[in-house]
C-alpha positions as CSV (number, residue, x, y, z in Angstrom):
1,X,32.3,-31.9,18.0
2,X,32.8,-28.8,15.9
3,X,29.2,-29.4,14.3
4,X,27.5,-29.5,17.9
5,X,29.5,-26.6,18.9
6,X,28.6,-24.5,15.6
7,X,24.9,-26.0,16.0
8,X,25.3,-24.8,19.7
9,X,26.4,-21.1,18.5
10,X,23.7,-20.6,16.1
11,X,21.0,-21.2,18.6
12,X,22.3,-19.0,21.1
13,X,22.3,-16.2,18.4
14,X,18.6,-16.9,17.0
15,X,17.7,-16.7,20.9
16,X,19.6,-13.9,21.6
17,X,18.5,-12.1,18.6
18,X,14.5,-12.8,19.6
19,X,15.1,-11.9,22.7
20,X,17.0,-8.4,22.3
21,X,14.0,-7.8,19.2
22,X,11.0,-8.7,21.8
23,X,12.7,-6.4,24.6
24,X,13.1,-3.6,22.4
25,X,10.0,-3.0,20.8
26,X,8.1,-3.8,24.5
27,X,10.0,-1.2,26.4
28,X,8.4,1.9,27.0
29,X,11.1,4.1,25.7
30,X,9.9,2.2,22.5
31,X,6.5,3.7,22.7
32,X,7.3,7.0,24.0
33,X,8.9,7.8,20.8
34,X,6.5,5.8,18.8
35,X,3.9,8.2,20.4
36,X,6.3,11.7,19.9
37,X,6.9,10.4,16.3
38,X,2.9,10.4,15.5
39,X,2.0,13.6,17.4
40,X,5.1,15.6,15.5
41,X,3.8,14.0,11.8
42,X,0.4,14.6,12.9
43,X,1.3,18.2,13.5
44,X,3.6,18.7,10.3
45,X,0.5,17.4,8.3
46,X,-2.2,19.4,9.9
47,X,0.2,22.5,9.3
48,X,0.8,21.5,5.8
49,X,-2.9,21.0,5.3
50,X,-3.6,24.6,6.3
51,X,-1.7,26.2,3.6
52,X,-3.0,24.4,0.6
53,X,-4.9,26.5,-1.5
54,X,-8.1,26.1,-2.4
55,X,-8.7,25.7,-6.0
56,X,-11.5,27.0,-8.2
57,X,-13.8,24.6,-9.8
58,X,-13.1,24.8,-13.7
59,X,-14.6,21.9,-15.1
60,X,-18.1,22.0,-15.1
61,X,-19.6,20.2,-17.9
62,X,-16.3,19.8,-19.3
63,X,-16.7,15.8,-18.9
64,X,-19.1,14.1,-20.6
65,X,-19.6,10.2,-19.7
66,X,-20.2,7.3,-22.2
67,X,-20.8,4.1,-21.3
68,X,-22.0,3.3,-25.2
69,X,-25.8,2.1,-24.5
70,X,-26.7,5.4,-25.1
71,X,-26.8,5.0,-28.7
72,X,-28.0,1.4,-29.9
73,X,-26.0,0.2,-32.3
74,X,-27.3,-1.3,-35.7
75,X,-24.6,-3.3,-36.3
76,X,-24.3,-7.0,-35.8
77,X,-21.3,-8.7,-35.7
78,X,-20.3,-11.9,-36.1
79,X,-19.2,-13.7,-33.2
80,X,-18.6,-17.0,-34.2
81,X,-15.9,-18.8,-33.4
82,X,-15.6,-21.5,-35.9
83,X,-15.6,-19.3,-38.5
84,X,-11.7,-18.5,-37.6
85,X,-10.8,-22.0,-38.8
86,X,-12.6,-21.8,-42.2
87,X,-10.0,-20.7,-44.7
């Protein structure tokens, strides 16, 4: 009896809890502050954006790229694997 009754309990609270989740986030008080809450970030970023400064471009030709097939490389190496076990 007190299994059915706890059993009992813990569905009403999964089902209460579902319920009281899906009416929140569906009611339009929801969404009116969902909306307020974007326009009020999107108005803190644009005013942030605005007063960045605009930096001078100081590294021309300051970075040089390699990708090491410029160069051809005499070397040859040995890549064999057996040769690890010889000892």
């Amino acid at each position: 009896m007190k299994k059915q009754i706890f059993n009992l309990l813990i569905i009403i609270f999964i089902f209460s809890f579902i319920f009281i989740v899906i009416k929140t986030y569906i009611s339009d008080e929801y969404h009116k502050s969902k909306i307020d809450n974007r326009k009020q970030n999107l108005s803190l970023n644009k005013e942030f954006v605005d007063t960045l400064p605009i930096l001078k471009n100081n590294i021309d030709d300051s970075i040089k790229f390699n990708n090491g097939y410029l160069e051809e490389s005499n070397k040859k190496t040995n890549r064999n694997f057996w040769d690890l076990f010889k000892n």
